[in-house]
C-alpha positions in Angstrom: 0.0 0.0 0.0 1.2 3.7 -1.0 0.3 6.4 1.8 0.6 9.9 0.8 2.5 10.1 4.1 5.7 8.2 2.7 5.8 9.9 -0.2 7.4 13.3 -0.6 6.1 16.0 0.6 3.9 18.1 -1.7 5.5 21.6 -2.5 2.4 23.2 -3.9 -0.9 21.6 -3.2 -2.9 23.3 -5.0 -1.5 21.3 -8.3 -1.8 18.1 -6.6 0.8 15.4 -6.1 0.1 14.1 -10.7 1.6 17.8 -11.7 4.8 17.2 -8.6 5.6 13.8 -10.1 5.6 14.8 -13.4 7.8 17.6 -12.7 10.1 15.0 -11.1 9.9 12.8 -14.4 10.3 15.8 -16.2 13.7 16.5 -14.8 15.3 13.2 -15.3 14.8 13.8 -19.1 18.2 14.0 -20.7 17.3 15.2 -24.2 16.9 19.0 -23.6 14.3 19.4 -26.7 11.8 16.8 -25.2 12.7 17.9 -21.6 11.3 21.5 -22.8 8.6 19.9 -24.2 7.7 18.0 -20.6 8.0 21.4 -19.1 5.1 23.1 -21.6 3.2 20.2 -21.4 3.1 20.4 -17.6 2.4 24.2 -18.3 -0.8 23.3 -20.0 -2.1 21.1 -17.4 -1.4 23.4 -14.5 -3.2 26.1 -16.3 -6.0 23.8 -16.6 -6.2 23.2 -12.8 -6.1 26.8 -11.6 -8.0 30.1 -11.9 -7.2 32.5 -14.2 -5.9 35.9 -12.9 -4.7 39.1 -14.1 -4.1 39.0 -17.6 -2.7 36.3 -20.1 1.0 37.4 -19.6 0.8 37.6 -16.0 -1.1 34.9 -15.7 1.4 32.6 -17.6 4.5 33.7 -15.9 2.9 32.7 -12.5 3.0 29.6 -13.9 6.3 29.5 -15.4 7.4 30.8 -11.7 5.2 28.1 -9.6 7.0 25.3 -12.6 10.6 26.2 -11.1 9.6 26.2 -7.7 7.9 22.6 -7.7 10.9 22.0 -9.2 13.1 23.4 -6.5 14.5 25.4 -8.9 16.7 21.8 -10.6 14.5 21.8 -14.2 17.2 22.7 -16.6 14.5 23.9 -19.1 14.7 27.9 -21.5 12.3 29.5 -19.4 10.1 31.8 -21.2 10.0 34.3 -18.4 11.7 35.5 -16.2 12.3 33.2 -13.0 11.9 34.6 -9.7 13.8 32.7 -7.2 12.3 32.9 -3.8 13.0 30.6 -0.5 12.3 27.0 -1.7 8.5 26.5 -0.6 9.8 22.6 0.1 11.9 24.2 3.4 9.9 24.4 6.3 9.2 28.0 6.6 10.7 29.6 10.5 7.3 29.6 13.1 5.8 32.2 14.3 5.9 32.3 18.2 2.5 32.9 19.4 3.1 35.3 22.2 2.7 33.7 25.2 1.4 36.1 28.4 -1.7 36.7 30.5 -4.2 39.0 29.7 -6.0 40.6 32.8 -8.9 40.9 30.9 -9.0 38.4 27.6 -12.2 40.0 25.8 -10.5 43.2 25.4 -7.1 41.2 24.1 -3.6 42.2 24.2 -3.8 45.3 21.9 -6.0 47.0 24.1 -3.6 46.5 27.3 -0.5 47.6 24.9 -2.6 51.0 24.2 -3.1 51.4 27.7 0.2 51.5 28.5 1.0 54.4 26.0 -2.1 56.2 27.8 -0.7 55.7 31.3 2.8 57.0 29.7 1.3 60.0 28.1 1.9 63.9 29.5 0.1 65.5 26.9 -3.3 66.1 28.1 -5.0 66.5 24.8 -3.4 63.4 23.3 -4.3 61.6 26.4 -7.6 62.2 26.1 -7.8 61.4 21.9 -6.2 58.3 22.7 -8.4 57.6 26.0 -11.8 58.1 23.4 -10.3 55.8 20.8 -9.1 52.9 22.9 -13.0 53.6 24.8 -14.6 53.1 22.0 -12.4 50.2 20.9 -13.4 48.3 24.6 -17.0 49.0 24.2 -16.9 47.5 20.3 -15.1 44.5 22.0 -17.6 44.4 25.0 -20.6 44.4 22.4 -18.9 40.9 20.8 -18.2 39.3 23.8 -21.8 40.1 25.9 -24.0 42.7 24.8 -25.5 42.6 28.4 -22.0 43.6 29.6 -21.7 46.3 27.7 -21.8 50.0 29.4 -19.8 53.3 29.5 -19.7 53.4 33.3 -17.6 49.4 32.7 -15.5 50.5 30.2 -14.4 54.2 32.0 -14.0 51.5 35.6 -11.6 48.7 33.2 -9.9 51.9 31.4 -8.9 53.4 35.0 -7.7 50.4 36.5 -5.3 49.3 33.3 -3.9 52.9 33.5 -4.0 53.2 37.0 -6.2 56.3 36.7 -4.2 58.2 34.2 -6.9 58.0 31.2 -8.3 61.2 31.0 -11.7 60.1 29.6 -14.9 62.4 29.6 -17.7 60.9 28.1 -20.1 64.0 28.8 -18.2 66.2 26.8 -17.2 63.5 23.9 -19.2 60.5 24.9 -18.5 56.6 23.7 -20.5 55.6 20.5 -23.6 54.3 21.5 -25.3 50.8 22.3 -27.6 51.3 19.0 -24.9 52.2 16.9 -22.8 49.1 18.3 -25.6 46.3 18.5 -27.1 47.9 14.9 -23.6 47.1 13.4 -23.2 43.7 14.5 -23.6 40.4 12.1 -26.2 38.3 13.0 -24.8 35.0 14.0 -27.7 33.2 14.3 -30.9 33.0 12.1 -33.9 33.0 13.7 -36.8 29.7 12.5 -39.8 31.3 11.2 -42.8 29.7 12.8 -45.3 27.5 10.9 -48.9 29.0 10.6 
């Protein structure tokens, strides 16, 4: 039995694992007329498999580029383009660490306590209180998602003075937070109410 898991691995799926081996057989051709003749045959069949985009000449040296790279870049073929040489997609590609840290308060996420900080660190009054309204508003948006029941300016002015240690300068009867109806009219609908029989 032949499991796709002891074979090698695919470089780009989106061709499947037919257009990888025939690249493969196509590069242990040793005539270089029919060897160039693999390679535009393959060229046909990959265009076949994939959505056109932008027009023909991009669209052809895509695949002329996407050819070299299933190929890790070994066909020895007369490229009708030019060839692009970027990281070989076969190389596992560096991860990227997921920062881990605790949130005090996970709804409002990690951006939210980062902005915080720059508020606590302000002097500027006026900027202080510009960036106090937009990270507001941003909490209430954030408190409308998680539980519209939640949601209030009195919470969000409490949470905002507690991450900056009372340092937001935040005045929501001279510039008040956008409002429940605006928030809870701009919300997606995620689920779909049943109509009733009659």
């Amino acid at each position: 039995m032949d499991y796709n898991t002891q074979r090698p691995k695919l470089i780009m799926g989106e061709y499947g694992r037919y257009v990888q081996d025939l690249v493969e057989y196509c590069k242990q051709i040793e005539d270089d007329d029919e060897r160039q003749q693999c390679a535009e045959s393959i060229i046909g069949i990959m265009a076949e498999k994939t959505e056109r985009t932008g027009n023909a000449a991009e669209f052809m040296s895509k695949l002329w580029n996407h050819l070299a790279a299933i190929a890790n870049y070994e066909l020895n073929i007369q490229y009708p383009v030019e060839i692009e040489k970027e990281e070989s997609l076969s190389e596992k590609r560096e991860t990227v660490p997921y920062p881990q840290r605790r949130i005090k308060r996970r709804h409002y996420g990690a951006i939210v306590e980062d902005f915080t900080k720059v508020i606590e660190e302000e002097k500027d009054d006026d900027k202080n209180a510009q960036l106090s309204l937009l990270i507001g508003n941003h909490m209430k948006r954030d408190l409308s998602n998680w539980n519209p029941d939640a949601m209030s300016d009195a919470k969000v002015i409490n949470d905002l003075d507690e991450y900056t240690g009372g340092k937001a300068i935040l005045d929501t009867k001279r510039t008040p937070l956008v409002s429940d109806g605006d928030l809870l009219s701009s919300r997606n609908p995620t689920t779909v109410k049943k109509k009733r029989k009659k």
